[in-house]
C-alpha distance (Angstrom), angle and dihedral (degrees) to the residues before:
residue distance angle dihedral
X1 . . .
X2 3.84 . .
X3 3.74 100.7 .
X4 4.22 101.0 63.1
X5 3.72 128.2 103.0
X6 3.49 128.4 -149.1
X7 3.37 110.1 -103.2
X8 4.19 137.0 141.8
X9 3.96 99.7 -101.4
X10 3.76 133.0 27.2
X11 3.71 123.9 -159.9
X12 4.11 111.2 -124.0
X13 3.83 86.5 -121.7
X14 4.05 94.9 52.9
X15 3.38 88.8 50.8
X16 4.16 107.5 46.6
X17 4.22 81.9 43.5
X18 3.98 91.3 61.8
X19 3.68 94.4 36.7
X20 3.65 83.1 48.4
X21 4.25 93.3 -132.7
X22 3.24 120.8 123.1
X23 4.25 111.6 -97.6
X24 3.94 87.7 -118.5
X25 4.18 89.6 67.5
X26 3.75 91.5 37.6
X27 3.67 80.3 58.5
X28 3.46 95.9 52.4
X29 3.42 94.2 41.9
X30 3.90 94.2 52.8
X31 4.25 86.5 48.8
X32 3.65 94.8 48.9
X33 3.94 89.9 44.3
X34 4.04 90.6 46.6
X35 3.56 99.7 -112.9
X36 3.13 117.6 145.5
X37 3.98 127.4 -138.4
X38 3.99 118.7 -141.7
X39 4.12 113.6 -146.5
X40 4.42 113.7 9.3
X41 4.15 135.9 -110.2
X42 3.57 117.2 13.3
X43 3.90 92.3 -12.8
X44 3.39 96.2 68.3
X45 3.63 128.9 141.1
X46 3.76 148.7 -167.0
X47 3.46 139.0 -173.8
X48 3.43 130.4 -106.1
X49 3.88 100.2 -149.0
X50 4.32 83.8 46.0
X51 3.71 88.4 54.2
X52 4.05 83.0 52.3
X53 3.66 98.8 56.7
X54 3.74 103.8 28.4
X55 4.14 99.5 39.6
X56 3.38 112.0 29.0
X57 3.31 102.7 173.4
X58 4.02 100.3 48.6
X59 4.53 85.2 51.8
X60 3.90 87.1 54.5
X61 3.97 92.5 56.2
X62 3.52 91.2 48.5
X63 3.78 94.9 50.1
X64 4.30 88.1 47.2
X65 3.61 87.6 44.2
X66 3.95 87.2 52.5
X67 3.67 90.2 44.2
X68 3.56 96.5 45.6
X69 3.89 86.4 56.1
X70 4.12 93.7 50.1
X71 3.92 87.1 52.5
X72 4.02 87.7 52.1
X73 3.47 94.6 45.4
């Protein structure tokens, strides 16, 4: 999950490729966990402050991922 910058909004796509799923199971997993996905298909997007409060664990790898990249830098 090295290669993601912070940022407010993450496209369903950029997200499954870094967690290396495919976007259909991030989708489930996002439905499942409540989260809900603004636009449809490939232009899908989530939140980064919903990923916060509703998946915990998937917000804290992309904050050490971003961290990880500030130390490289």
């Amino acid at each position: 999950m090295i290669d993601l910058p912070i940022k407010p909004f993450y496209s369903l796509s950029e997200l499954a490729r870094v967690c290396g799923v495919q976007r259909r199971t991030l989708r489930k997993l996002f439905h499942r966990e409540g989260i809900e996905l603004l636009g449809s298909g490939k232009l899908a997007f989530v939140s980064l402050s919903e990923i916060e409060r509703k998946l915990p664990t998937l917000f804290e790898g992309i904050r050490a991922a971003h961290h990880l990249l500030d130390g490289l830098g």
